[in-house]
Structures are given as structure tokens and as C-alpha cells.
MDAnalysis code that builds the backbone (N, CA, C; Angstrom):
import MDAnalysis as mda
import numpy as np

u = mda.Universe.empty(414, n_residues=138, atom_resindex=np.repeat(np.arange(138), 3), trajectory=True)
u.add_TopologyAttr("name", ["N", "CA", "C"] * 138)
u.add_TopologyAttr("resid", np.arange(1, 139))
u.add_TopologyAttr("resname", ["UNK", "UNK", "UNK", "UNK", "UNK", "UNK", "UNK", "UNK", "UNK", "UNK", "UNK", "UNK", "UNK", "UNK", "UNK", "UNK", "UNK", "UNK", "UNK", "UNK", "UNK", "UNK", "UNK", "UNK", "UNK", "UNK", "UNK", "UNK", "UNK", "UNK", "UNK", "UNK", "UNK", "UNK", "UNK", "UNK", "UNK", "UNK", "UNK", "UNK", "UNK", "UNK", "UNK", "UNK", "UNK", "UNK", "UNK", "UNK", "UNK", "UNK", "UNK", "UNK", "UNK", "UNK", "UNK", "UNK", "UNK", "UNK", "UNK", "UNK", "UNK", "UNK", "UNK", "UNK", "UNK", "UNK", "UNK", "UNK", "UNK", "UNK", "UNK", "UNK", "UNK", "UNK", "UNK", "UNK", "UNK", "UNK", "UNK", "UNK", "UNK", "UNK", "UNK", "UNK", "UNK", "UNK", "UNK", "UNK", "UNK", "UNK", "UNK", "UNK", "UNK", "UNK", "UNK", "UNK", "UNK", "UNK", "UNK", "UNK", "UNK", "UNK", "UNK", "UNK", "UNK", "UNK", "UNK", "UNK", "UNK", "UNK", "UNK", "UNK", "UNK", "UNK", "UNK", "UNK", "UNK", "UNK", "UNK", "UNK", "UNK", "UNK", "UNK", "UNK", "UNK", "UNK", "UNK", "UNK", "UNK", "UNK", "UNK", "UNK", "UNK", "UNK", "UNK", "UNK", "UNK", "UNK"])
u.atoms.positions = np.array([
    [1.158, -17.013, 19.139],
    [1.259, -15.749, 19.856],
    [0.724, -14.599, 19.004],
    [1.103, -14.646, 17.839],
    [0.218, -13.724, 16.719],
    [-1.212, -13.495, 16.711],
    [-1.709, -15.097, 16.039],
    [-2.936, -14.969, 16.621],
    [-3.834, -14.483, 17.668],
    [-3.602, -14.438, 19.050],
    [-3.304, -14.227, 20.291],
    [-3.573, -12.235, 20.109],
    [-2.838, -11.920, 19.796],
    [-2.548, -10.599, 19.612],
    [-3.245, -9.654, 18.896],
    [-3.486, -10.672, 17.934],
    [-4.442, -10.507, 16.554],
    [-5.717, -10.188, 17.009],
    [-6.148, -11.014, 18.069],
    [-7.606, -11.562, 18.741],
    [-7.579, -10.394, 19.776],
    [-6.943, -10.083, 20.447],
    [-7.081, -9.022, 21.126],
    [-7.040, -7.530, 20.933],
    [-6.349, -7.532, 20.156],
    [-6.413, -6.044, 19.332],
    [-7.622, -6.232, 18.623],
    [-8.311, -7.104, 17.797],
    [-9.730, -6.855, 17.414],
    [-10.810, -6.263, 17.945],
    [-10.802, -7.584, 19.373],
    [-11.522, -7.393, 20.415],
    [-11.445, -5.978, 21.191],
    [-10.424, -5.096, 21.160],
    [-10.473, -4.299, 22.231],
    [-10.758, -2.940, 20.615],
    [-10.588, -2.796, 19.812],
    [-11.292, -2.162, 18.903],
    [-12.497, -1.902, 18.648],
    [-13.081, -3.686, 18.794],
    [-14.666, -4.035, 19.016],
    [-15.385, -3.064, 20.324],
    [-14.303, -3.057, 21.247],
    [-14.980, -2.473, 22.226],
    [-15.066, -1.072, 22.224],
    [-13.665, -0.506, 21.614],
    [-14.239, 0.725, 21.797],
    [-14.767, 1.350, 20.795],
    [-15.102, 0.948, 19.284],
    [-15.956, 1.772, 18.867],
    [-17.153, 1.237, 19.404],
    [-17.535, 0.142, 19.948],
    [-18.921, 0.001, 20.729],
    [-18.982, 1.100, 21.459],
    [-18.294, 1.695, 22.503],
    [-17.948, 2.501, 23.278],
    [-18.490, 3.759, 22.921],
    [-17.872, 4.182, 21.747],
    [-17.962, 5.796, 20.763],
    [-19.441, 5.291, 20.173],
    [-20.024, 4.231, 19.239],
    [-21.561, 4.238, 19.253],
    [-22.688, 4.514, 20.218],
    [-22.085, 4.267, 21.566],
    [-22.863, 3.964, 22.789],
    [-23.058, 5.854, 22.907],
    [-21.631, 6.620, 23.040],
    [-21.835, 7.929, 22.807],
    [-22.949, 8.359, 22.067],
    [-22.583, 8.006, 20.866],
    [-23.207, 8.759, 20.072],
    [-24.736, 8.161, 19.760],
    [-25.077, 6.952, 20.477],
    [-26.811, 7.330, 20.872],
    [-27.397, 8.141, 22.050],
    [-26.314, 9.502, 22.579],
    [-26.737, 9.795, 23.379],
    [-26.174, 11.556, 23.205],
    [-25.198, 11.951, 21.903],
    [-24.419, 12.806, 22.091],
    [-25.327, 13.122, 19.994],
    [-25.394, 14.244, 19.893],
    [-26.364, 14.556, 18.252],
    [-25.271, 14.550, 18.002],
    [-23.738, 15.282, 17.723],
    [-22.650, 15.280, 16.821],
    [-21.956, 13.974, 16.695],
    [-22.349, 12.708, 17.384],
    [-21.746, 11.629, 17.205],
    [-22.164, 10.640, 16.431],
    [-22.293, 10.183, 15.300],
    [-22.869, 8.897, 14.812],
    [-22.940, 7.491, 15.916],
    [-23.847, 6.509, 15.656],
    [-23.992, 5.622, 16.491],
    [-23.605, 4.327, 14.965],
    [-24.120, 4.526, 14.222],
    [-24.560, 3.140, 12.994],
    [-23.012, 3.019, 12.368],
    [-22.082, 3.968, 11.918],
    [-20.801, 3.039, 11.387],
    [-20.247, 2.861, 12.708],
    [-19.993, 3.295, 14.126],
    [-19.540, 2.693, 15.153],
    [-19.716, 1.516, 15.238],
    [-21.260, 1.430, 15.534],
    [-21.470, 0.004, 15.222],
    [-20.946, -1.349, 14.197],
    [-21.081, -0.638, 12.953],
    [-20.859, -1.452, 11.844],
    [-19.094, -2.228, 12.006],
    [-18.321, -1.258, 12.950],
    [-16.560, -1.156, 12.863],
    [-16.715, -2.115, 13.867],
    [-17.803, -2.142, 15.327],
    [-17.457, -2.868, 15.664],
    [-17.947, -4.095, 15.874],
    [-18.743, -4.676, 14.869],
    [-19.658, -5.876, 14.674],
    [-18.778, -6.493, 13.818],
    [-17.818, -5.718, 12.577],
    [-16.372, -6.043, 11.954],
    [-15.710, -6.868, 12.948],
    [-15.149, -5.840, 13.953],
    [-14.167, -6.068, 14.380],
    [-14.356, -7.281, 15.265],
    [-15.532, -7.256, 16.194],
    [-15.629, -8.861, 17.161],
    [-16.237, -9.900, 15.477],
    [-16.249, -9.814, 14.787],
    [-16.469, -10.933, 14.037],
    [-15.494, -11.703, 13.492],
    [-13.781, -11.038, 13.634],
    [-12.473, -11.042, 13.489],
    [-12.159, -11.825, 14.718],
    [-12.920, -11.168, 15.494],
    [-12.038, -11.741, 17.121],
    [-13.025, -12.914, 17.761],
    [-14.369, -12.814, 18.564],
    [-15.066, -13.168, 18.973],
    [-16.566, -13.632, 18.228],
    [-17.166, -14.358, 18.368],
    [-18.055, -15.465, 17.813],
    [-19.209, -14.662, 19.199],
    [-18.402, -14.873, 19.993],
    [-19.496, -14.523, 21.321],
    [-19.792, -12.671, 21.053],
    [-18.768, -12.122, 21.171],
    [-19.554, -11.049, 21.047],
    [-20.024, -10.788, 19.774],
    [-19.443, -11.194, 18.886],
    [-20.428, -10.609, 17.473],
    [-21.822, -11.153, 17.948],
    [-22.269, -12.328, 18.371],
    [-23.532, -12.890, 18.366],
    [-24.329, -11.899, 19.644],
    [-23.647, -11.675, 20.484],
    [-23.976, -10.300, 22.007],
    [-24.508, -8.969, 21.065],
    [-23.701, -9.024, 20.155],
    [-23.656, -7.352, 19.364],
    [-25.184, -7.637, 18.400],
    [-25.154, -8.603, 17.766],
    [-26.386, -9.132, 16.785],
    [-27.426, -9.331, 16.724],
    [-27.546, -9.596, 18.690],
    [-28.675, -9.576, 19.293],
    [-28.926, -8.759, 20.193],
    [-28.177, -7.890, 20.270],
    [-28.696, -6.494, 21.364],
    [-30.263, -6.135, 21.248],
    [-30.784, -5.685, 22.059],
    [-32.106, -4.915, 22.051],
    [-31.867, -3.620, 21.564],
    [-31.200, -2.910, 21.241],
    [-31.064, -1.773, 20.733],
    [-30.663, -1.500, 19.405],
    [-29.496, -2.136, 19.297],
    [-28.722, -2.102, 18.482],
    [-28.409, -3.211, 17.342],
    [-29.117, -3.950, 17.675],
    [-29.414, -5.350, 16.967],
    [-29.712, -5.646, 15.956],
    [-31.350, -5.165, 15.811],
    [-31.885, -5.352, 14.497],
    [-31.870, -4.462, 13.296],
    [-30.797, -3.437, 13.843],
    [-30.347, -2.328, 12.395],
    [-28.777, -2.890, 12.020],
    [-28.218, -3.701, 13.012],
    [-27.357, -4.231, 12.280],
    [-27.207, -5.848, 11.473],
    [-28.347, -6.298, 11.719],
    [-28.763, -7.344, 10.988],
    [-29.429, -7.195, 10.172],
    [-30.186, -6.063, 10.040],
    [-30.330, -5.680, 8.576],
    [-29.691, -5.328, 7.696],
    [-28.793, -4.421, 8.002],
    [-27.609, -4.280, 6.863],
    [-26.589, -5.165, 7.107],
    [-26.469, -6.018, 7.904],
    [-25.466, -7.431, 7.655],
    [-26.553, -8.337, 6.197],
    [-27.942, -8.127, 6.427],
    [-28.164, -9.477, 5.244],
    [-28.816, -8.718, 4.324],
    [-28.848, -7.448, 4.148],
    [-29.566, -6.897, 3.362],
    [-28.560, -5.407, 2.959],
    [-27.446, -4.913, 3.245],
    [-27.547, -4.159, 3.256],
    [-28.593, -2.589, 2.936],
    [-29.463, -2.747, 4.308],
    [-30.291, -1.980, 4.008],
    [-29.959, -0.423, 5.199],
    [-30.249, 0.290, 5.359],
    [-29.763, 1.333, 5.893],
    [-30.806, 2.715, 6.196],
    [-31.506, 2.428, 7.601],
    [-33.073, 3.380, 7.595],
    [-32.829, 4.401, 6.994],
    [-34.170, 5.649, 6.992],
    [-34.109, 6.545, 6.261],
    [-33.532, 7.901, 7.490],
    [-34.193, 7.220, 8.527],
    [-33.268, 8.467, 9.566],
    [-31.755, 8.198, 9.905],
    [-31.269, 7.411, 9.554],
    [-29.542, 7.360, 9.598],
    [-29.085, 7.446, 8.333],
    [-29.994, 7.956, 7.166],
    [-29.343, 8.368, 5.569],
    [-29.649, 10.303, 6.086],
    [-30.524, 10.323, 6.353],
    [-30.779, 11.694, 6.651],
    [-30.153, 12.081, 7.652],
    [-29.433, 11.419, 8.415],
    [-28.381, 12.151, 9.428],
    [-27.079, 12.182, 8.718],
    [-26.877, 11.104, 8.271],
    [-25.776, 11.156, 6.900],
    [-25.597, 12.155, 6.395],
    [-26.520, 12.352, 5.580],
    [-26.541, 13.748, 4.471],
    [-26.734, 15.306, 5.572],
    [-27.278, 15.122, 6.492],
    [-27.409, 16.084, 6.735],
    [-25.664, 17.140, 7.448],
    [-25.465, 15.655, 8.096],
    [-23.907, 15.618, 8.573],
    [-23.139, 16.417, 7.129],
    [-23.087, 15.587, 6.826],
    [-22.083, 15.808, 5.478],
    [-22.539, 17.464, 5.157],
    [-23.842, 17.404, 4.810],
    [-23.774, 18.899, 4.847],
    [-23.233, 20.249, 5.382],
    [-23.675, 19.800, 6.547],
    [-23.446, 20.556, 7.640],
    [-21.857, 21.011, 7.909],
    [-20.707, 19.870, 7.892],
    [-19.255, 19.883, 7.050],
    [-19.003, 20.725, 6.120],
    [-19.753, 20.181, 5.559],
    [-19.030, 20.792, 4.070],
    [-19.249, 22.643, 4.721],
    [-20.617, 22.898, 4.977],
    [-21.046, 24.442, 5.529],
    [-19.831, 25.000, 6.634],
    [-19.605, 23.766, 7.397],
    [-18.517, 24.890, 7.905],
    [-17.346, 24.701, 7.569],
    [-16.689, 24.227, 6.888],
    [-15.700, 24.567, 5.882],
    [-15.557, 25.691, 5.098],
    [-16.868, 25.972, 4.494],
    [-16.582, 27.060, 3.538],
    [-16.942, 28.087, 4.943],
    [-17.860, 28.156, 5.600],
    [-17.635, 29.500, 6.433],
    [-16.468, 29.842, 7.045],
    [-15.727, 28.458, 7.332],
    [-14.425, 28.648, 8.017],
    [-13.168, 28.571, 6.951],
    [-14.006, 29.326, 6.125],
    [-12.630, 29.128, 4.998],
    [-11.460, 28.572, 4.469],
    [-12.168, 26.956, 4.533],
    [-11.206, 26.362, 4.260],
    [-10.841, 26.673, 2.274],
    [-9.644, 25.973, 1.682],
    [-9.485, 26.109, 0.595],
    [-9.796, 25.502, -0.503],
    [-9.900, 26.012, -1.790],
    [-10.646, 25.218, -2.774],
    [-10.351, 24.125, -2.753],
    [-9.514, 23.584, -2.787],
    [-8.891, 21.990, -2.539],
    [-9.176, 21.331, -1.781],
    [-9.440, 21.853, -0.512],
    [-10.149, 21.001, 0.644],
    [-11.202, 20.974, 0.710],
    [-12.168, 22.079, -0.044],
    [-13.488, 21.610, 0.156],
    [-14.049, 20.983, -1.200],
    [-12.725, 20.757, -2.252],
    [-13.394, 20.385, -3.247],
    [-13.101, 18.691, -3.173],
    [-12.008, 17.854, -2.764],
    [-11.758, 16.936, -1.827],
    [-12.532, 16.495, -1.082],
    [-13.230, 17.312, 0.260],
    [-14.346, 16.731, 1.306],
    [-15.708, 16.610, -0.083],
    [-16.464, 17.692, -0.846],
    [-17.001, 17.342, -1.634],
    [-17.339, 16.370, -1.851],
    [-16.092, 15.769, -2.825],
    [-15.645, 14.678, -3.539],
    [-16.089, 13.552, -2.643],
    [-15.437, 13.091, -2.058],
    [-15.728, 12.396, -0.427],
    [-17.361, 12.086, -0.311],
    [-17.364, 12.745, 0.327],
    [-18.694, 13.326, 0.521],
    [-19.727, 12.871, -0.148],
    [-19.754, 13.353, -1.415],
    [-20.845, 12.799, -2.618],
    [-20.580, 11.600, -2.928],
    [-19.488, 11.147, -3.185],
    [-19.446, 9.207, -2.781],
    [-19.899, 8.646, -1.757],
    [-20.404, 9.000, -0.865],
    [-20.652, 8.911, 0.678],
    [-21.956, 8.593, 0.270],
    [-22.506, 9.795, -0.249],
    [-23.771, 10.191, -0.382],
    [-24.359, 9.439, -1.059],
    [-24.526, 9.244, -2.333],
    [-24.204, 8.306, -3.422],
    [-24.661, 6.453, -2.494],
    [-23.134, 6.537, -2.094],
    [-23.338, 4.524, -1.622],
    [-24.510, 4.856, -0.828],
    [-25.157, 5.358, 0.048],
    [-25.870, 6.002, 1.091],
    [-27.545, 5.619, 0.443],
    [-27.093, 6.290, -0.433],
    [-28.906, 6.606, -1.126],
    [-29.238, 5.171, -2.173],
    [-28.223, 4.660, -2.229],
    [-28.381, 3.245, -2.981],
    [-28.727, 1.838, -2.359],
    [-28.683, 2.546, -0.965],
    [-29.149, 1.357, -0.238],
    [-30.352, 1.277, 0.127],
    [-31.065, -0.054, 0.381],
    [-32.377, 0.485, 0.604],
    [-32.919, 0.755, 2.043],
    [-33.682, 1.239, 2.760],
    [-34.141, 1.692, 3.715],
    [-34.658, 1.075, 4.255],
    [-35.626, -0.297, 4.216],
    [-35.834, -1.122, 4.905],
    [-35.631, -2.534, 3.975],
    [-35.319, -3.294, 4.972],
    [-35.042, -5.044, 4.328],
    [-36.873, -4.950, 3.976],
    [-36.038, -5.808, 2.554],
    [-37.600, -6.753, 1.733],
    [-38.303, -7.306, 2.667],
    [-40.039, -7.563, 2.470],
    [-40.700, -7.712, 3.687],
    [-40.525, -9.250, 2.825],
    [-41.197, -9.816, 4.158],
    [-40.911, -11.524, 3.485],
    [-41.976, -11.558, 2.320],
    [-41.430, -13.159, 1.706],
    [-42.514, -13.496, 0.733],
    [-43.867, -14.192, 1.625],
    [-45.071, -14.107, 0.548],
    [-45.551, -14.826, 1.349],
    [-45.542, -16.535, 1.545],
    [-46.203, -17.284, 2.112],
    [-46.261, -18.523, 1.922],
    [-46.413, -18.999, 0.827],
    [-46.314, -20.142, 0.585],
    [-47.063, -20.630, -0.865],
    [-48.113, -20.768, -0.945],
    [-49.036, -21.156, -0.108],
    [-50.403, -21.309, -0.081],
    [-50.889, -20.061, -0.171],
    [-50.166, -18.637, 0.425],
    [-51.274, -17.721, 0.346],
    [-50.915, -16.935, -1.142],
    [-50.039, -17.926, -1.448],
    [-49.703, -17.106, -3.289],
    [-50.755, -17.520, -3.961],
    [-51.129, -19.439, -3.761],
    [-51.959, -19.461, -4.513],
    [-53.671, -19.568, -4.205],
    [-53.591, -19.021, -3.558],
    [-54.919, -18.708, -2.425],
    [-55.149, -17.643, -3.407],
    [-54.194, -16.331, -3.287],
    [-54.464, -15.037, -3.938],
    [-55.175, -15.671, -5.434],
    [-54.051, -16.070, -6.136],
    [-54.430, -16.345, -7.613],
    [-55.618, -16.909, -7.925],
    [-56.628, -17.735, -7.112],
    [-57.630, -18.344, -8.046],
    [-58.650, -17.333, -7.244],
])
């Protein structure tokens, strides 16, 4: 019965940050890529079927199979990243929040930033064959 429970609370997590990604390829203040990521997690906990539905989407598919085997992470969802984060942090201080809180989100923030920029932007292109390695060489 645990299990059971377990599997369904995954699953219905799975769904709705699918749900809030689906938004936010359609809404600029919403992220679409950790929605995704929470819920390719979450049916991989619960469901076999939908993680493999989620893995192979036409949309949404092949940016999360890239950072499933590569963690790799494009350059326009690092630059919405940072720009986000920026943009935070800006209205914080206009909205005056306090040294502590914006030195906290900061903090945050630049770790964010940081794992962000360490990833690479597109998966390694393949190798080539062997023959055309040594094709090249002689």
C-alpha cells in the first residue's frame, strides 16, 4: 500500500511540474527546463512509461536527454538563468529588501550561477568512426 502511494504521489508531481513547464514554454516569467528536469525525476520514481513519453517528446525531449547523459545545458537556458537571477536580485534591492536577504539570494544565486556555467552547452559531437580516424592519419 506504501508503495502504491509512493507511485502515485510521484506520478501526480510528474504531472504537474510537466504542467508548470508546459506554462512556462509559453509564459517569459516561467522557466520550462528545471520543470522539466523535476518532472523526468519524478516519473522515473514512478513510471517507466512516462519517463520514456517525457524522453521522447518532440519538444521537450532532446534537451532533456542531453543533460540526462551529458549533463549539458544550452546557452539560451544559461542566459535565461542568469538573466533571471539577475533580474531578482534587481528587484530586491529596488524593493528594498535587506542586507541579509539580498546577501543570502546573492549567495544562492552565484552557486546557481556557478553550477550553470560549468556545464557544457552542447553534448560532445560523436567520435568519428574508426576508419575515418585512420583515413584522416595517412
Amino acid at each position: 500500500m506504501l508503495k502504491r502511494a509512493q507511485r502515485v504521489f510521484y506520478i501526480g508531481l510528474g504531472l504537474a511540474f510537466f504542467g508548470l513547464g508546459v506554462l512556462g514554454a509559453f509564459l517569459p516569467v516561467l522557466p520550462t527546463t528545471p520543470f522539466m528536469l523535476v518532472s523526468l525525476w519524478a516519473f522515473s520514481r514512478s513510471s517507466r512509461r512516462l519517463e520514456t513519453w517525457l524522453l521522447q517528446h518532440r519538444r521537450f525531449g532532446p534537451r532533456l536527454v542531453a543533460w540526462r547523459a551529458h549533463r549539458a545545458v544550452p546557452l539560451p537556458v544559461k542566459l535565461t538563468a542568469w538573466g533571471s537571477m539577475v533580474g531578482s536580485l534587481s528587484l530586491m534591492i529596488v524593493g528594498g529588501a535587506s542586507l541579509l536577504a539580498l546577501g543570502g539570494a546573492a549567495s544562492v544565486m552565484l552557486i546557481g550561477a556557478v553550477y550553470v556555467a560549468r556545464c557544457p552547452s552542447q553534448p560532445p559531437s560523436p567520435a568519428p568512426a574508426g576508419g575515418e580516424v585512420a583515413a584522416k592519419q595517412r
